[in-house]
N, C-alpha and C positions, 0 to 999 in steps of 0.2 A: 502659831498665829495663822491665820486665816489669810489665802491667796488673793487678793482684792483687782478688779481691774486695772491695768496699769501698770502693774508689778512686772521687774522681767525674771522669768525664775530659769533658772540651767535643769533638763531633765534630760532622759535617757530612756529609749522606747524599745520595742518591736512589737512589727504589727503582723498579722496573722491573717490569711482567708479561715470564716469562721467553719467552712463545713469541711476542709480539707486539713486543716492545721499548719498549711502551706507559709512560710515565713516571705514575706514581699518585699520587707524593708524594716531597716531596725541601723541601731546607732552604735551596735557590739560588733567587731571584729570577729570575732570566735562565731559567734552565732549566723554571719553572712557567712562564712568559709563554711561550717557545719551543713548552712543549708544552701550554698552554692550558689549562691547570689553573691557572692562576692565580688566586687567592681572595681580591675586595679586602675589602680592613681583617687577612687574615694575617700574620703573622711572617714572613720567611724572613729568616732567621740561623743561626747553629749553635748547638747544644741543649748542655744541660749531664747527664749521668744518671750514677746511681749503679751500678758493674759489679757483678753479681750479684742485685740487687733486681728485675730482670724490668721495666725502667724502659722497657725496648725488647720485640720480638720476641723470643721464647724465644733462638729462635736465633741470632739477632745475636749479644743478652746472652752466651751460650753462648760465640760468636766470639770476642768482644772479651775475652773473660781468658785472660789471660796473653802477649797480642801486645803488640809495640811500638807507641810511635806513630809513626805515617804510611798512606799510603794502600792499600784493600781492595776485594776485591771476594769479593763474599759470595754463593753462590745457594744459596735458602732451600726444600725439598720443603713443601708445607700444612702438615704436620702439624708443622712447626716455626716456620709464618709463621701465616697469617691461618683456620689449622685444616682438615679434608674435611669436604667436603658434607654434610649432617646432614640424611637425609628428613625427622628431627621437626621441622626445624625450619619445615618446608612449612605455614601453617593455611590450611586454607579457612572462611571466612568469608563471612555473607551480607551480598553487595551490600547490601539494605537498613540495614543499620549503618553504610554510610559515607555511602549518601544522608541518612539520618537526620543527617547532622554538616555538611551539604552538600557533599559530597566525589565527586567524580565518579572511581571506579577505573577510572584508565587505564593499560596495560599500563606499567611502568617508572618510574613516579610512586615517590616516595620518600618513606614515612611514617614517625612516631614513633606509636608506638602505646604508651602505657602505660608509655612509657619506654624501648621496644623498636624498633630502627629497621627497617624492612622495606620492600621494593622487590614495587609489583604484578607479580605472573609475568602473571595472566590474568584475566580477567573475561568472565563470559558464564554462561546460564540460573540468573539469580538467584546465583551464588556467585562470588568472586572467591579468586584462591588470592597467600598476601603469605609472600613467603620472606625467614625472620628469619634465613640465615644471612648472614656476613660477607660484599660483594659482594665479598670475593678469595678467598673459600671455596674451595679446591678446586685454587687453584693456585700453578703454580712462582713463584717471586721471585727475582729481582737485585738488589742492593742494593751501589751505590758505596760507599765508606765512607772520609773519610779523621778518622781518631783524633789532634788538632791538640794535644792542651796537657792534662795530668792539674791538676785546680783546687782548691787548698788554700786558697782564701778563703772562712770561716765563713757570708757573707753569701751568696755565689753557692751555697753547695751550699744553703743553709736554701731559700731561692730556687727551687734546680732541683726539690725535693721535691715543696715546695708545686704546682710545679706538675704537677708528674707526678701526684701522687697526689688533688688538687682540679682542678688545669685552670686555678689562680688564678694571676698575677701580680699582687703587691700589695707594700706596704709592707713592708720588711725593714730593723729596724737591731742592729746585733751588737754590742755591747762586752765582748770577751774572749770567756768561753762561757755568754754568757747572751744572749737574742735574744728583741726586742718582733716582734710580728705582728700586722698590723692585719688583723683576720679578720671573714666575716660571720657571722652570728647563725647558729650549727649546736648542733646538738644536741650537751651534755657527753660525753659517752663517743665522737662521732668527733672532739671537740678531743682528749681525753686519750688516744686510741689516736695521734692526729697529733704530738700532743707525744712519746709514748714513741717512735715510728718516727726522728724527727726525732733525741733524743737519742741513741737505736744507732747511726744512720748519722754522727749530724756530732761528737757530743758537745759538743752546743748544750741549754743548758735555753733551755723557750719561753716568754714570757708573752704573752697578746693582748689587744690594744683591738680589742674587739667593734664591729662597724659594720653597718649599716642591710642588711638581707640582698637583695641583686638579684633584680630580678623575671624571674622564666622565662617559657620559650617555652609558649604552649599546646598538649598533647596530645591527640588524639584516646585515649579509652578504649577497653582493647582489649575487643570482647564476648567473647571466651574465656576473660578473663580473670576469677577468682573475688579478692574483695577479703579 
């Protein structure tokens, strides 16, 4: 049967730089250890996403409707994967705001800035230049793909939401179409836009038990940045 929008289906990937065969990300254990990407305290299982909500790569998303399931191989141009290169995205910035943070810019060093991730290009007479585009910016992708099981369990799709769209894995319990969530302290209006996503996609109402909000990473502020 045919993948239709809407559907939540469970798959299992890796993706590839196309001219290098270089492996970036994938959902196999063996296959990140293999190629050394391995990230301890990661996941590697297969994902749950909703077909047609952009839960994946434009293009993937794109792929995956209306295929059966079983196994794919997918090669993705930028502009349907991780986007082309973006000059604006280049800032030059003065060395002295990162010494000021005690930060020494070293070519390839990988920062957050202001929320914004960016990798040093250069540093040298007073100015460092931090390019905010994606480091796959600009290039071809491969992507294995095998589409294992379409998942019709209330609890697993509220689950896969949650995390696509927060990055949360937390407490989920279902009975019928009503569902508790134990969530941390966010601002009303992205519970109540979370809640209406949630009831389109699953036809699950939500209710939450608020919890102690986790503490983040520190960032460096960006100086180009206007508050």
């Amino acid at each position: 049967m045919a993948i239709k929008k809407h559907d939540f289906v469970e798959l299992e990937y890796t993706g590839r730089i196309k001219d290098s065969n270089e492996v970036f990300d994938t959902t196999d254990e063996k296959t990140a250890k293999d190629s050394q990407i391995h990230a301890k305290g990661a996941q590697y299982q297969p994902i749950v996403i909703c077909v047609g909500e952009k839960h994946m790569l434009p293009g993937l998303d794109d792929f995956i409707l209306g295929k059966e399931l079983g196994d794919y191989t997918v090669e993705l141009a930028p502009e349907h994967a991780f986007g082309k290169k973006d000059p604006e995205m280049l800032k030059m910035i003065p060395t002295s705001k990162f010494e000021e943070q005690g930060i020494k810019p070293v070519t390839g060093l990988r920062l957050n800035i202001d929320g914004h991730i960016g990798i040093i290009k250069s540093s040298g007479g007073g100015r460092t230049v931090v390019d905010f585009n994606h480091p796959l910016a600009g290039r071809d992708v491969v992507y294995q793909i095998k589409l294992k099981k379409l998942v019709t369990d209330k609890k697993v799709q509220v689950e896969s939401v949650l995390k696509v769209l927060l990055g949360l894995s937390t407490k989920v319990e279902v009975t019928g179409n009503k569902a508790n969530v134990e969530m941390p302290q966010l601002p009303q209006e992205i519970l109540d836009e979370l809640s209406k996503n949630i009831k389109e996609l699953t036809n699950v109402e939500v209710e939450y038990t608020l919890t102690q909000m986790p503490s983040h990473e520190h960032h460096c502020d960006d100086p180009t940045h206007k508050h």
